[in-house]
C-alpha positions, 0 to 999 in steps of 0.5 A, a space after each residue: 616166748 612168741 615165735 619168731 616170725 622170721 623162722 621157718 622152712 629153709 630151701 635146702 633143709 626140712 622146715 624149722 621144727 615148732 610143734 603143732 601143739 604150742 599155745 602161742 601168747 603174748 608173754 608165755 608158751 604153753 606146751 601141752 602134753 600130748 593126748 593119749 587114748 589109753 588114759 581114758 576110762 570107761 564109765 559104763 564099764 562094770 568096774 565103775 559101778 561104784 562110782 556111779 551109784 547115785 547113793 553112794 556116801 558124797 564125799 566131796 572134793 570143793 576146787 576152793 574151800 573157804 572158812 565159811 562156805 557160801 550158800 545159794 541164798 548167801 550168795 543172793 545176799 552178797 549180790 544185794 548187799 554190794 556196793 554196785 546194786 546199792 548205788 543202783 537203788 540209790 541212782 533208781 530210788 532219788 531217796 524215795 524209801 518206798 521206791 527204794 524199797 519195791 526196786 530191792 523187791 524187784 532185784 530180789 525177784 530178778 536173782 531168784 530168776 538167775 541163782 542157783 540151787 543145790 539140792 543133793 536128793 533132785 542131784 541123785 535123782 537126775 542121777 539115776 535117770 542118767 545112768 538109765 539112759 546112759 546104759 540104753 544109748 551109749 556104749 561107752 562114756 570115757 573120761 581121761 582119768 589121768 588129766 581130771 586127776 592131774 586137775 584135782 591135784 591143783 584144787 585149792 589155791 583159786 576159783 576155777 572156771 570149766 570152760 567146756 566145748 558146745 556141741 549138745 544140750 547135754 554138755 553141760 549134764 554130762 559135766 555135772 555127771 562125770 564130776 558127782 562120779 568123781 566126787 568133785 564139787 558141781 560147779 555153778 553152771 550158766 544156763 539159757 532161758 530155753 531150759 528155765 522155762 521148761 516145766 520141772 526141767 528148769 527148777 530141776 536144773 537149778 538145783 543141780 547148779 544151774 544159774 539162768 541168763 537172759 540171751 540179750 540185755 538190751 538196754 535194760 541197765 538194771 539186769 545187767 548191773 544184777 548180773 554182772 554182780 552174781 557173776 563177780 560173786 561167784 568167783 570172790 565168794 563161792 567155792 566150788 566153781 563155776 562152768 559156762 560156753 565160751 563159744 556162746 551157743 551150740 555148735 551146730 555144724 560140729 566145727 568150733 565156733 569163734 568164742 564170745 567174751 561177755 562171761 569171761 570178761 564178768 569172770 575175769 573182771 575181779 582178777 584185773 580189779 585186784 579182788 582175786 589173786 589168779 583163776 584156774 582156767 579149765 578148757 574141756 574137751 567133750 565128743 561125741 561118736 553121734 549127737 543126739 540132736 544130729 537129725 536137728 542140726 542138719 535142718 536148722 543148716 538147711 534152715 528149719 528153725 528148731 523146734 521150741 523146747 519143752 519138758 514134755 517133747 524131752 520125755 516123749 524124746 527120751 522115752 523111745 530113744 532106742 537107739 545106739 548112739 556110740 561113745 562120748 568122751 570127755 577130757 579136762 585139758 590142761 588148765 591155765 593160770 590166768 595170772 601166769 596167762 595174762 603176765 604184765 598184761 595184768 596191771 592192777 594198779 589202773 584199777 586203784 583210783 575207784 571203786 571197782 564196782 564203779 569201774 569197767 575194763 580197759 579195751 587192751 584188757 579186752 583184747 587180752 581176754 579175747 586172745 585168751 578165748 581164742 586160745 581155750 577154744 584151740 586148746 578144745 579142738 586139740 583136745 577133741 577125740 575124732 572118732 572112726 566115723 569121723 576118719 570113715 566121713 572124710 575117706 568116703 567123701 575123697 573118694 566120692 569127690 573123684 567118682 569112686 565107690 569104697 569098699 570094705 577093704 579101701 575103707 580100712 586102709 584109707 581110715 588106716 592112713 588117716 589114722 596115722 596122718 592125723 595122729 602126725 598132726 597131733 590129733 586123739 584119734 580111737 585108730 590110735 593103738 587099734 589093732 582090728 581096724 575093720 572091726 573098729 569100722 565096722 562098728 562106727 557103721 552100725 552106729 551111723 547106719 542112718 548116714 553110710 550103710 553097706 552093701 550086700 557087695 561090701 560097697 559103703 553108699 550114703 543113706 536114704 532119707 525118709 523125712 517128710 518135708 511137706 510138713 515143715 511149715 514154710 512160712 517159719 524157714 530162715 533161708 530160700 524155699 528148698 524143693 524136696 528133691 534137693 531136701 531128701 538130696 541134702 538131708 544125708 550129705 549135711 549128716 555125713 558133712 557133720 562128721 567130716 568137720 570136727 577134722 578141719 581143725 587139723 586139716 583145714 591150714 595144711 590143706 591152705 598150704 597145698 591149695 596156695 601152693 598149687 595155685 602159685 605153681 607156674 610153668 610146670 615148676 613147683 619151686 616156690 618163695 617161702 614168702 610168696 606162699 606164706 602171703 598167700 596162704 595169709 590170705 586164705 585164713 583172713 577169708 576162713 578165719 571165721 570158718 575155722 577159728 583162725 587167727 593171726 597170733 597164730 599164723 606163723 607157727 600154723 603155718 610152719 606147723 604144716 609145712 613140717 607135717 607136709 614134710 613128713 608126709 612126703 608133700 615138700 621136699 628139700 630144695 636146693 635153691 636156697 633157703 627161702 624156696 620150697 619144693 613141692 612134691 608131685 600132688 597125688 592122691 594123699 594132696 587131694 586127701 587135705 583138699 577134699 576136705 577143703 572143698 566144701 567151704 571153697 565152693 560154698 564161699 564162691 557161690 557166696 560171693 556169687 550171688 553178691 556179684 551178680 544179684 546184689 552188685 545193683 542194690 543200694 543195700 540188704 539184709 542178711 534174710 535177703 542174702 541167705 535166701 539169694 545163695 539158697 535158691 542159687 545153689 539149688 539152682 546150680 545143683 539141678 543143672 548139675 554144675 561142677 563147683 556146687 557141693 549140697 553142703 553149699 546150702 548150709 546157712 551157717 557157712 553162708 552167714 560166715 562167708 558175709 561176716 567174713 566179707 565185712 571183716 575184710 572190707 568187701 562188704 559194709 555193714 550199718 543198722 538203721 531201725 534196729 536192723 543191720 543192712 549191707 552194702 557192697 564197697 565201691 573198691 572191686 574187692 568184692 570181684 577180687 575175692 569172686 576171681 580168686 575163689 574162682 581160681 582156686 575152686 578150678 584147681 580142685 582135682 575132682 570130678 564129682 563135686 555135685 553128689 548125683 545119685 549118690 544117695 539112694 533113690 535121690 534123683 534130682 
């Protein structure tokens, strides 16, 4: 059942009890058992040396055997045999053979760019160079035994889709390598163009299950139709599964990204046909203590665009990785039944009156497999363990936000209470069943050295950032001109930011409710309508919902979510004015907690809007080049005159690219093409100067004093 949006907080009573890990859709709930910490294991641990022996006898479990297992090259057999690329050789041919038959050639061609291989040897080797580098940069690589078995106990009865978060190269490695040590078929993996043209790497790859797609079809029919139909072979004919990124692309801010359906929807596409009966869907969940693309990241934000992927540049990498990048953890949620999922929504008799390959989905089965998109991603952020650096970033910040130092001891204690409000939340947190916190901290230190250090005094401060900036080449830069000032500025706060993210997941729609609620606290009273702050806090998550992956199938339940979490944290209190009234507690130090974490994006959409007030209000259209570089060099502009709502993570383009799309969404901002280019311009309405004016409100209420991190990192003077 959906949720009752008239149910919630009552004025005289705690708010109405729904619990935050409820996955809300159109025909069913989903309850999801909670996460626990001690059902994971360490694969690195002595114990597990069997399992990762690489020349070990491979008994394989397959997720769905058939009678007559498919090949790699059957499978390109099938491609070429069905009904849609025969009715493509007969539209492109016009009953010319030769034609017919260079056009067969040429498809032939196109799927040994795209298949996949599997070739047990190249598996093991790759293998053993991972368990190699494993044991040098990890501690740790724990994997929730308890749930991987729980999914093998499903294998059997449907083709399975592993649908994994995206926050580094190696997600999909590590996938591969975690189910070889659990002798579980490797699935068929959709990979970039990046890897296929790497020397060795990209053959290498393909034989450990890869299969390559293109970033953009264009117009070009034909790939399309090829593709589209080894995808709808691998889920009619293969057995052992296949794995793709639902959000499309890396992750480089380490929050979630709003996910794209093109391959769910040629994955689902023989589901809604009648050609399968159900798919296990498969969300997983992998974190990462420190991403070894960390140092990467933080300069693509910044606008350095990466650097383009090469075997050789892998190896070199590799080869003087020396460092200890801390633990990964891996953990295969919940899977869900998409016949169960979709529900009436699966009508299969539209479908009956032609061939399939001849027909396309229906929008409402569009719109159905983007609220299921919407929810693997949730069901991922849910999932994701936040490490004690995480906890260790959001406390550094609060603190610094106010103008404080942190010691040891307040370290432990505030990642100690974070521990317990996130676990509140529903979050994994590694606080969880601690019982040395300060050697846990102490620890996360050691591996993020390169971002926070402490003192000889025991006073944790942000790290020096030894890059050379003069090198980078200029002409190649996405955003604005950066002064190296503000870049050795910018470098170790994005790297802190980074970690602080992966828990806006939780804290971003109570940290909304705090912020709207002091915003519509008049007259010293804290009395509040239900409704009023409901409103208003809708209008937050319309703004963000890019930001944090917000949508509004999930808004009343989030939001009663948080008013009861706030609740229990002392922040709202029973009122006695009636059912419909909320009281606000007095908002001290633990409200400035959430709202830390919120600043950031605040300041970073208000200087967004900014520049498109005051620079763009007068222009006929822009680009979205034009915009980036316009907010760029603003903050930089406000950042050396030291003023209050600027925070360096302002410069990241990520968020400023979100905060346009975000305006288009709403209306504020209209966006056209014209020779292939998309161009903006602002609406003629006001809204554009409601939104400054609000973003302005807020950003006032935020309870800090140093929001511009002067001289907090040492040796940066601006």
């Amino acid at each position: 059942m959906a949720p009752n949006p008239s149910s919630g907080s009552g004025s005289g009573s705690r708010p109405a009890n729904h619990r935050s890990n409820d996955v809300v859709v159109e025909s069913m709930t989903i309850k999801l058992s909670p996460g626990k910490l001690a059902e994971f294991r360490n694969l690195l641990a002595p114990q597990y040396r069997e399992r990762r022996d690489m020349t070990k006898r491979y008994r394989v479990t397959v997720p769905f055997r058939k009678d007559q297992p498919v090949t790699p090259e059957r499978l390109k057999q099938l491609v070429l045999a069905s009904g849609r690329i025969q009715l493509l050789l007969d539209e492109q041919s016009s009953n010319d053979k030769a034609k017919r038959a260079e056009l067969a050639r040429t498809i032939a061609e196109l799927l040994d760019e795209i298949g996949l291989a599997e070739n047990l040897p190249v598996i093991r080797s790759l293998g053993t160079m991972l368990n190699a580098i494993f044991d040098r940069i990890y501690t740790g690589v724990y994997v929730n035994e308890v749930k991987l078995e729980q999914l093998r106990s499903r294998y059997g009865r449907q083709t399975v889709l592993y649908l994994p978060s995206h926050r580094s190269y190696g997600d999909f490695i590590l996938m591969s390598y975690v189910l070889f040590c659990y002798n579980i078929a490797i699935p068929g993996i959709a990979a970039g163009m990046d890897f296929y043209s790497m020397a060795g790497m990209g053959s290498a790859l393909r034989n450990t299950g890869a299969f390559y797609m293109r970033r953009t079809y264009g117009n070009d029919r034909q790939y399309w139709y090829i593709f589209r139909e080894y995808m709808r072979q691998l889920i009619v004919a293969y057995d052992r599964g296949i794995e793709f990124f639902v959000e499309g692309t890396r992750s480089r801010s380490n929050k979630a990204l709003s996910p794209k359906i093109g391959l769910l929807s040629m994955a689902l596409e023989p589901l809604f046909m009648g050609e399968v009966p159900d798919l296990l869907v498969v969300p997983v969940s992998v974190s990462y203590d420190r991403p070894v693309e960390e140092q990467l990241f933080v300069y693509e934000l910044l606008g350095v665009p990466k650097p383009k992927e090469t075997t050789r540049g892998l190896l070199k990498a590799l080869s003087i990785v020396r460092e200890n990048y801390g633990t990964i953890y891996l953990e295969f949620g919940d899977p869900l039944s998409a016949k169960d999922y979709f529900g009436e929504g699966l009508n299969r008799t539209r479908h009956t009156v032609a061939p399939t390959f001849a027909q396309t989905l229906a929008r409402e089965e569009r719109d159905a497999i983007q609220n299921l998109a919407n929810d693997v991603v949730h069901l991922q952020q849910h999932r994701m363990v936040l490490t004690a650096f995480h906890l260790i970033a959001i406390h550094y910040n609060y603190r610094k936000y106010h103008g404080q130092t942190v010691t040891l001891a307040e370290l432990v204690t505030g990642v100690t209470q974070l521990g317990r409000m996130l676990e509140d939340l529903g979050a994994v947190t590694e606080v969880e069943g601690c019982t040395d916190v300060q050697q846990l901290c102490l620890g996360a230190l050691d591996v993020h050295r390169n971002v926070l250090q402490l003192t000889g005094d025991g006073v944790l401060v942000i790290a020096r950032s030894y890059h050379d900036f003069s090198r980078v080449d200029k002409r190649k830069l996405k955003g604005y001109n950066l002064s190296d000032g503000v870049m050795k500025l910018a470098v170790p706060i994005f790297s802190l930011q980074l970690y602080c993210n992966p828990c806006l997941h939780w804290l971003a729609v109570p940290a909304m409710v705090l912020l709207a609620g002091r915003a519509l606290a008049t007259g010293g009273t804290a009395l509040l309508l239900r409704s009023e702050l409901l409103r208003a806090v809708r209008e937050l998550r319309t703004l963000y919902g890019l930001e944090f992956v917000l949508y509004a199938r999930r808004e009343t339940v989030e939001f009663d979510a948080a008013l009861e979490h706030l609740y229990r944290q002392g922040l709202l209190r029973s009122s006695p004015a009636g059912q419909d009234t909320l009281d606000f507690a007095p908002q001290g130090d633990l409200a400035s907690v959430y709202l830390s974490a919120l600043g950031p994006f605040l300041c970073t959409y208000l200087q967004s809007v900014e520049v498109l007030v005051d620079e763009f209000r007068g222009k006929a259209q822009f680009t979205e080049k034009e915009y980036l570089a316009a907010v760029q060099q603003h903050v930089e502009q406000q950042l050396l005159r030291q003023e209050r709502n600027v925070h360096p993570y302002c410069l990241s383009l990520d968020s400023i690219s979100l905060a346009l799309h975000s305006l288009v969404s709403l209306g504020a901002v209209r966006k056209s093409k014209s020779d292939n280019v998309y161009r903006y311009d602002l609406g003629t309405d006001g809204m554009i100067e409601s939104i400054h004016e609000r973003l302005k409100r807020y950003c006032a209420l935020l309870p800090f004093e140093y929001l511009t991190f002067q001289n907090a990192v040492t040796g940066c003077k601006l």
